[in-house]
N, C-alpha and C positions, 0 to 999 in steps of 0.2 A: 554727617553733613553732606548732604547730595549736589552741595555746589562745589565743596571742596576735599571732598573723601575724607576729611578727618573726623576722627571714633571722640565719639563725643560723650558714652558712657560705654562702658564695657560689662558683660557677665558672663562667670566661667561654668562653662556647661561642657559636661565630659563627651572627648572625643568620639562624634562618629554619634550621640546618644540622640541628639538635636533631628527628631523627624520633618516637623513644620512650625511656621508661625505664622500667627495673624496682629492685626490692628481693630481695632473696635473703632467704627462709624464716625463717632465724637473724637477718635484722638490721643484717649486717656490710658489706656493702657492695650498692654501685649501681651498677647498669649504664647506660650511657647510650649512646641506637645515635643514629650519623650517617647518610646514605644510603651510605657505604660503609667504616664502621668504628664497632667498638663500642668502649669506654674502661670499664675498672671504676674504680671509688674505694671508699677504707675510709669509710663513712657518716660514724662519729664525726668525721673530721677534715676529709670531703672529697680526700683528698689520692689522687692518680692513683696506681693499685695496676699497672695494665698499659692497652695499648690495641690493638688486633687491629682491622688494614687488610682489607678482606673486596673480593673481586673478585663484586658481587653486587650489584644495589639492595635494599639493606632496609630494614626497613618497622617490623616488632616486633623486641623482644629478650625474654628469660624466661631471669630468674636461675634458674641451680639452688641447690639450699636451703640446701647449706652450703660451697660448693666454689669460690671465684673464679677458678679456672683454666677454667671449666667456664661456657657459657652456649647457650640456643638463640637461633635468629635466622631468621625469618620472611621470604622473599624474594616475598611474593607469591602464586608459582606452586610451591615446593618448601622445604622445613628442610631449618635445618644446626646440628649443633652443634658449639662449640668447645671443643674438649678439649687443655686450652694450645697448642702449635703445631699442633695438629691441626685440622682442618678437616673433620667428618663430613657427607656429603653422605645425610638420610635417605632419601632415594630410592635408595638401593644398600644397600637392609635384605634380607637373607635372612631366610627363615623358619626355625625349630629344626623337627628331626625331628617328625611328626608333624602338624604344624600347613599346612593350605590357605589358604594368600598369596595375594590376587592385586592387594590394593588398594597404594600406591603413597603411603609416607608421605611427609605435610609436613609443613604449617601449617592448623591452628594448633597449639602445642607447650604440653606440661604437665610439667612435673618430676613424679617420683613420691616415696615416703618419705623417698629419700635420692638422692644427685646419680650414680647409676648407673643409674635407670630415667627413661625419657622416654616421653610417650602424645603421639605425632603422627598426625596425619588429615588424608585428602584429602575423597574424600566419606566416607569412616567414619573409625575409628580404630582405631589399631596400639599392642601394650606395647611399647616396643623396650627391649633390655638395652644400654648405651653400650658401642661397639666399633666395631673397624674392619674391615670394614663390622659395621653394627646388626646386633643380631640378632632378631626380630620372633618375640615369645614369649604373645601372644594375639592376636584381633583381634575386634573389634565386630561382631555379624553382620548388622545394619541400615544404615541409610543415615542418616547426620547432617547430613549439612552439600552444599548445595547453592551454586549460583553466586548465587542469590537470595537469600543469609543476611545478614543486615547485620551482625552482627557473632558471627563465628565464633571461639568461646571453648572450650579445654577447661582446668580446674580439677582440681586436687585439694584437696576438703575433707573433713577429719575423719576419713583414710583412703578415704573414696571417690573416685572418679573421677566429676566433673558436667562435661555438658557437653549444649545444645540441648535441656534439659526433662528428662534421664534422670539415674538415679545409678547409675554400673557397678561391680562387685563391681574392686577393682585389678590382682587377679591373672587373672581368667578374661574382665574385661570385659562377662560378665553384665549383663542389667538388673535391679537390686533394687528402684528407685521412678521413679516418672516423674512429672511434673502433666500434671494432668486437662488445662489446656488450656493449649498454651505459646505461643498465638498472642499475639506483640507482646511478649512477654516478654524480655528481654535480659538472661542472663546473665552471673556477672561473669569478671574475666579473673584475679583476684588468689584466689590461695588462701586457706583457710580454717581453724578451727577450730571445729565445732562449729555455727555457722549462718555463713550468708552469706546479700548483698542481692540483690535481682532486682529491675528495675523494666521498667515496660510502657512502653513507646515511644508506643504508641497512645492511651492511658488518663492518663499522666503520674503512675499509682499506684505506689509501692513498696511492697516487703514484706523484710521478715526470714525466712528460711526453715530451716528446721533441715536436716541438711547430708546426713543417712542419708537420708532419707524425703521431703524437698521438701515439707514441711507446712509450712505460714503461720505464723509464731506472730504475726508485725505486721503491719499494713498502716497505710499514709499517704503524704498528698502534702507535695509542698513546696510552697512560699507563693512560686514561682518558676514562670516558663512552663516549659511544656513541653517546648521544646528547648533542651538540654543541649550544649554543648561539649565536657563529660566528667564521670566520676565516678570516685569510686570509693573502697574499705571499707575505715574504720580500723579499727583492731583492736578496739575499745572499744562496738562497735556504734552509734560515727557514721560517716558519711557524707561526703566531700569533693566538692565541685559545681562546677566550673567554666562559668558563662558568660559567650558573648563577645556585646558589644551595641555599638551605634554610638558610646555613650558610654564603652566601655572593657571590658576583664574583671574578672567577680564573681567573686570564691574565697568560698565559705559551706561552713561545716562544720556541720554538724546534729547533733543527738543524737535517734534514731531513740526510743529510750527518750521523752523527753518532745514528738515528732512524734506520735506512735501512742497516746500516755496520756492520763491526766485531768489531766494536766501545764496549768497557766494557767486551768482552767475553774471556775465559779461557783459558791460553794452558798452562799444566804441563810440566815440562823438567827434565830431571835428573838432580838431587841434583847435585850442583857445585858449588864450592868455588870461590868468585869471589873479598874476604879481607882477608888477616889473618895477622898480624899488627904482627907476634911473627915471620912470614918469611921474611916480606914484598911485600909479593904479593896483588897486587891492591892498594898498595904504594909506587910505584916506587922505588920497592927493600931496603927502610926503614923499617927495621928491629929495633922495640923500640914501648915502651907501649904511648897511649895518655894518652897527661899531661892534667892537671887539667885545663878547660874551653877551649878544642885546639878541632875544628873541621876540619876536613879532606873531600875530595870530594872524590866519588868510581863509576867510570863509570861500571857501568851495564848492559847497550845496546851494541850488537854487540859481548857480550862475554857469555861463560858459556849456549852456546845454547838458547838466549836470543837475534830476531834479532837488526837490527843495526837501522832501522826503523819501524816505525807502531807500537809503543811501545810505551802507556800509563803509565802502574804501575805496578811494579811487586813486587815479594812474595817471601819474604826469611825467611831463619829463621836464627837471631841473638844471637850471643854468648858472653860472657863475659868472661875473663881470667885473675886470678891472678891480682885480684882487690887491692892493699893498704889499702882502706879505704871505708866505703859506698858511693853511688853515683848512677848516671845513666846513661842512652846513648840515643839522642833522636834521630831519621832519619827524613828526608822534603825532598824537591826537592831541587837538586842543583838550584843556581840564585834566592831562595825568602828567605824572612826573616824567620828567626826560628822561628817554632811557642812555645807557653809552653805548650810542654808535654814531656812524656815521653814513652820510647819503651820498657825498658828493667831495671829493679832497680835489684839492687846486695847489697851487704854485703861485707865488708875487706875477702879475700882469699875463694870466692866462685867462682864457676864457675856452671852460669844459662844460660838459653835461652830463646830465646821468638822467637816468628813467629810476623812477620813485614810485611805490604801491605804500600807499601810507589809509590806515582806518582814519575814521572822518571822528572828531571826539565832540564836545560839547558844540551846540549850535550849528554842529556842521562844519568845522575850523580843521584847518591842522595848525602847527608852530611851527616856524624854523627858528633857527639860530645858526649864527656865525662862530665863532671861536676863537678866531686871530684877527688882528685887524682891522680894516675897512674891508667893506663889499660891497656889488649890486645883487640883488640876486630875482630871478626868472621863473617864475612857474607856470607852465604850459600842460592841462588836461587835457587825456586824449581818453580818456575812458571811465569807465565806474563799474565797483561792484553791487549789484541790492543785496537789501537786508528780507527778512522776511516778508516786507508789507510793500516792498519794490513790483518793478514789470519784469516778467518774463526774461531771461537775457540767456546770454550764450554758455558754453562750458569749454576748458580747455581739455586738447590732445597734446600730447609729446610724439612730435616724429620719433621714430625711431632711432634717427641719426639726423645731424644736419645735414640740409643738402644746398647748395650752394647756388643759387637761379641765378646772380649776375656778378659777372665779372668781367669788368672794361678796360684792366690794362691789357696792354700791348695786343693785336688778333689779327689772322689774315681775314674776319670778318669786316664789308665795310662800315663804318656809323655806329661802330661799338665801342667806342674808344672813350679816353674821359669824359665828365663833364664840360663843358667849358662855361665861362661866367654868367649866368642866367640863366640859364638852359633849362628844360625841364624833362623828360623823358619817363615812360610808363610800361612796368612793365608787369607780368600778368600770373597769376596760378591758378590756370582753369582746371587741372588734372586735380588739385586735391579740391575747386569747389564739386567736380564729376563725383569724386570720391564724398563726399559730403551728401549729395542729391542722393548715392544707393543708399545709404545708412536713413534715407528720411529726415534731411538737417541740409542744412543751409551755410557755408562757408560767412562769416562778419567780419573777422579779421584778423591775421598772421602776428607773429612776434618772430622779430629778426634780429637779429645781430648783424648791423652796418658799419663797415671800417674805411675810413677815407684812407688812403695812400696817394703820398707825392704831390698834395698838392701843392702851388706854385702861389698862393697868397694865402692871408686868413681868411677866413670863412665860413659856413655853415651850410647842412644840408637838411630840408623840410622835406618830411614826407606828409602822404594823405591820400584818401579816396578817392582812385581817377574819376575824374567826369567830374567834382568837387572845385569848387573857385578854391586856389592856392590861398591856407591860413595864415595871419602871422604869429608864424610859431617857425621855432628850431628843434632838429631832435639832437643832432653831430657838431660839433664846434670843433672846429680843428686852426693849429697856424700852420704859417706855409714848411710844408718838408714833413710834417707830421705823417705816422702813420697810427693811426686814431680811432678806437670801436665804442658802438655805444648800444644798448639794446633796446629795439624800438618796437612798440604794439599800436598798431594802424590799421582803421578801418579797409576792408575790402570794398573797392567803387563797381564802375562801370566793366566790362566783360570781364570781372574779377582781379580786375587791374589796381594794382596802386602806382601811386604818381611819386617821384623824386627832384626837387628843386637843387641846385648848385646855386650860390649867393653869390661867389668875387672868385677870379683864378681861373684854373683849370684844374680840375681831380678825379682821381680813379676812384670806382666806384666798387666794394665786394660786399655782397647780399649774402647770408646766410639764413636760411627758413630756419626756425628749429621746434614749431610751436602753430596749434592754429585754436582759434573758437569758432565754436559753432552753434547755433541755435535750431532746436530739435522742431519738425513741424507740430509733432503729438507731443503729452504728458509723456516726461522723464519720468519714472520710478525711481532709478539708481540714482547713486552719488557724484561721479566721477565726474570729477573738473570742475569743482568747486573753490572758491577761494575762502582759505577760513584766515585769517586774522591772531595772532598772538601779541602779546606785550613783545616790541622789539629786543631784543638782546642779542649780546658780542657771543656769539657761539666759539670762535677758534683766535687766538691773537699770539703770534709764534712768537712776537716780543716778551709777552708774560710767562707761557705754558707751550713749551715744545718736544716733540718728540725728536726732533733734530740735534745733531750734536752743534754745540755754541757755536754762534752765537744763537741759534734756533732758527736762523732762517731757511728756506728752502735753497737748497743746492744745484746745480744745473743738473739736466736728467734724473730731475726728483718728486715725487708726488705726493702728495697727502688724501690718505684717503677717510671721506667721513660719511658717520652715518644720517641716512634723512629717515624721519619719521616714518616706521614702517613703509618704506619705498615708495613714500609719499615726494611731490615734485617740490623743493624748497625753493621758497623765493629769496635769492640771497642779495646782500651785496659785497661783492670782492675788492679788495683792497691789494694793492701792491704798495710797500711801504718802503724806502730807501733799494730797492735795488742795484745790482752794483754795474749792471749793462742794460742796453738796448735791448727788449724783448716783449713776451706775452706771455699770460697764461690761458691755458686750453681748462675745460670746465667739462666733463664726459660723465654718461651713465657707468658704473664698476659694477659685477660680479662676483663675488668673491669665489664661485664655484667654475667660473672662467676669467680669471684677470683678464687686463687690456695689457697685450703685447707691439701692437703699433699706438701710433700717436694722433691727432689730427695736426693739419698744416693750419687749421681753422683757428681762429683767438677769441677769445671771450675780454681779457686785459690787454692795454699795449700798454707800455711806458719806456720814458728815454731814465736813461742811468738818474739816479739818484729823486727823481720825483715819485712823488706820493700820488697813484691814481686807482680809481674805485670803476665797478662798473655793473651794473645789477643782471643776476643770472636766476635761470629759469633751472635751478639745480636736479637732473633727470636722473630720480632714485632708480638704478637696477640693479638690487634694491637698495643702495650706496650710490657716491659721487664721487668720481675723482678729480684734484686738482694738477694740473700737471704744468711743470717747470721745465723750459726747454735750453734756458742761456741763462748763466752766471747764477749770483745769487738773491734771493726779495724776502723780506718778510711777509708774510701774510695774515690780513684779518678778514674771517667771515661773519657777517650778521645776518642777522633772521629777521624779517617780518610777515611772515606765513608760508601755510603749504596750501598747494594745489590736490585735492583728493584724489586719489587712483582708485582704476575698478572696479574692487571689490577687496579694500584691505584692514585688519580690527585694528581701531584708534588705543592709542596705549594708552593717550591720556582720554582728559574729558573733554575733546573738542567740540563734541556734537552742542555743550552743553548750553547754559543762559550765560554764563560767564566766557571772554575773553582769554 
């Protein structure tokens, strides 16, 4: 099952014996060639339908389309087809009246419409009519196929015949279309309806090609090296990939569809409220806190600049208000079952936030739910990912390391100092949109980690794209004394500036960059910086499964280190759970071929002694993450709700694929 890797029938075929196998046109059965006998089976069961001993070394087999009596078989140096006991040797093809023979078919072999015509080639290619001997009823008047060909394929797609870069009329063998340039191009072996795949050997680019004319309609790479063990085209316009590494064989099926699309990519929006449970907007004017276990549905597509279609997952950032009691709030897609985690933990009469990447599930909705309690609860969009049928959007980088652009306490700078109450201030990252403009791409918008410190009342801090009329929206909620982080993804404005509001007080302000998108001027090929989507789940909970000695929480001067998806960027969210002091946790890329020996000063969590606080990170696989514990002790839990794709790295699982 290609959606879900499981062996749906099995047959045992001796080690290493197994040369090739085909599918026949219709469906019905499989052929499967040994080096000197081929075996059909009915698909559906598996079950051996015949098996034909061949005095021959072979190499390929090619079902014909509807016929299991009927197969070709590729010896290398000449075809043969088998036509039940029959044994056609294509090299004793006569030509029909009329027609000048001279070339000498083989291999490689192509069924035509139906299981009575066969197009075999040595250096060109032959129509032959099945019979004994063939009857050779056109022929190619070119040269196709040479000793130097790596892989010698002819097809039949869509009614045409493709083979080596050309499309030949069926009947007269004509050229009707060719590519411009077919160097490194590897055509496929499996027939077609309508398009078929090509990939370049050289380049490591594919493309989708329409099947009359060999026009592009896709192009893209895979997030896989270069060389390939095998491929080849499901009907659905994905892709099956075989390779083989020191570590084992990869099976990845892809869907070319969201390879080639704006399938995962970025578009920020101005901050817009799209729940506020204390008005009842985005609750059908229910105005009242959620009760204790009571989830609600909050369509998000089609509102708050957010379209109505082509909308995978989007980015909000989550608030809490005038909580009763401690508890949580977790978001999933509307229509699945809840997964266990959590988005957002609070304390009786706080008011926190957290930044949420939630997939969009039936009609465009997500759920929340409360857990303990009473609640208000806040949902603020500030961005979205597309699906394959979306616009164009951005893709994410990982700095390298966080770098720090603002920090207002104390300075012999003047006018750099806190917030004070209203105030708003703007400050800028021209240097990575410079760096953006050499690459040919366009800087959208950063993802930061902002920490209020000190400030002197409750509060909140808004950010947004300067030049942009200030939203109402929050990202930071902090009370007064707090030292409070949250991580924030916001549009780039005016001379690449984002803008920062202060609500009530005074507070210091510290900015860490860690993250940017960008939106490319030209067609993307590769993958990198894509957002793919999982079923949420609890990946680390040191309360249940710890590596730590009891009670399993982390220790001061202690780290957990885990792994991310082929050093893929996980989007997490971290949990500090009972803590026994005032502190934070730091969130770094690890090596394991260079540990980390210093620390950062930098926090991804804050929390005061004994509160329960969460806080969603941009986890920077190198190619691992580490989490690091600087004072006392915390429990920690991590959850998962997708990764961000890197460079150039082979998916372990089936991400690419139609499934979640």
């Amino acid at each position: 099952d290609l959606d879900t890797f499981d062996v749906i029938a099995e047959v045992p075929i001796p080690v290493d014996s197994a040369v090739d196998l085909d599918v026949s046109r219709d469906g019905r059965t499989v052929f499967v060639a040994t080096s000197r006998s081929v075996a059909a089976y009915s698909r559906s069961e598996l079950s051996l339908l015949r098996e034909v001993a061949l005095d021959a070394d072979v190499s390929r087999v090619f079902a014909s389309p509807d016929d299991p009596e009927r197969f070709g078989v590729a010896t290398g140096f000449f075809g043969l087809v088998v036509d039940g006991d029959r044994v056609i040797n294509l090299a004793d093809a006569v030509a029909a009246p009329g027609l000048d023979f001279f070339e000498t078919p083989g291999a490689p072999i192509a069924w035509g419409e139906d299981s009575d015509t066969v197009y075999a080639g040595d250096s060109s290619l032959a129509r032959l009519e099945v019979a004994d001997p063939p009857v050779a009823t056109a022929v190619f008047s070119g040269v196709l196929f040479t000793q130097l060909e790596r892989e010698r394929n002819v097809t039949f797609q869509d009614g045409f015949v493709v083979s080596q870069g050309v499309v030949m009329d069926p009947d007269t063998l004509e050229i009707v279309a060719e590519v411009d340039d077919p160097s490194g191009w590897n055509f496929p072996r499996k027939d077609g309806v309508g398009k078929f795949m090509m990939r370049n050997g050289e380049t490591g680019i594919w493309a989708l090609v329409e099947s009359r004319d060999i026009v592009a309609t896709r192009f893209w790479e895979l997030p896989i090296p270069v060389a390939l063990d095998g491929w080849v085209q499901l009907a659905d316009e994905r892709v099956a990939v075989l390779e083989a590494t020191g570590a084992g064989s990869y099976l990845t099926v892809a869907d070319s569809r969201r390879l080639a699309s704006s399938y995962g990519e970025f578009t920020p929006v101005q901050p817009s409220r799209v729940l506020d449970t204390r008005t009842g907007l985005g609750r059908n004017n229910e105005a009242r806190k959620l009760s204790a276990g009571e989830t609600i549905s909050v369509q998000v597509t089609g509102r708050a600049g957010v379209p109505a279609q082509g909308v995978l997952a989007v980015v909000m950032n989550a608030t809490v208000s005038a909580p009763t009691q401690p508890s949580f709030f977790s978001i999933w897609p509307a229509g699945t079952d809840r997964p266990v985690v959590s988005n957002l933990n609070f304390g009786a009469g706080q008011q926190l936030a957290n930044l949420v990447t939630a997939e969009v599930g039936d009609d465009g909705a997500v759920n929340l739910s409360n857990e303990f309690g009473e609640a208000h609860a806040i949902l603020d969009v500030v961005g979205f990912y597309g699906d394959e049928d979306g616009a164009m959007g951005a893709r994410y980088s990982n700095l390298e390391s966080a770098d720090r652009i603002v920090n207002t306490r104390p300075t012999d700078i003047p006018g750099v100092g806190a917030l004070a109450s209203g105030e708003s201030r703007d400050f800028f990252v021209q240097l990575l949109a410079e760096q953006a403009a050499r690459r040919s791409r366009s800087l959208v918008a950063v993802v930061l980690n902002v920490t209020a410190v000190r400030p002197t009342e409750r509060g909140f801090f808004t950010f947004w794209p300067a030049g942009e009329p200030r939203p109402s929206a929050s990202n930071l909620n902090f009370a007064a004394g707090d030292t409070r982080a949250n991580l924030v993804v916001v549009g780039v404005g005016e001379d690449s500036g984002v803008s920062v509001y202060n609500s009530s007080g005074s507070a210091d302000l510290l900015v860490d960059i860690v993250g940017v998108y960008e939106k490319s001027f030209r067609l993307r090929l590769d993958q990198q910086g894509k957002f793919l989507p999982i079923e949420p789940f609890r990946r680390f909970d040191s309360r249940v499964d710890s590596p730590f000695d009891a009670p399993g929480s982390l220790n001061e001067n202690t780290s957990l280190i885990a792994s991310n998806a082929s050093g893929w960027t996980d989007i997490w969210n971290v949990t500090a759970v009972q803590p026994t002091s005032s502190g934070f946790l730091s969130v770094l890329g690890y090596d394991p071929e260079s540990p980390n020996t210093t620390f950062p000063t930098t926090s991804n969590v804050n929390f005061r002694a004994g509160e329960n606080v969460a806080n969603a990170v941009y986890a920077p696989g190198a190619p691992d993450t580490e989490v690091y514990n600087p004072f006392g002790r915390t429990h920690l839990l991590i959850d998962v709700f997708g990764f961000l794709t890197p460079d150039m790295q082979r998916p372990i699982e089936e991400v690419w694929g139609p499934a979640s």
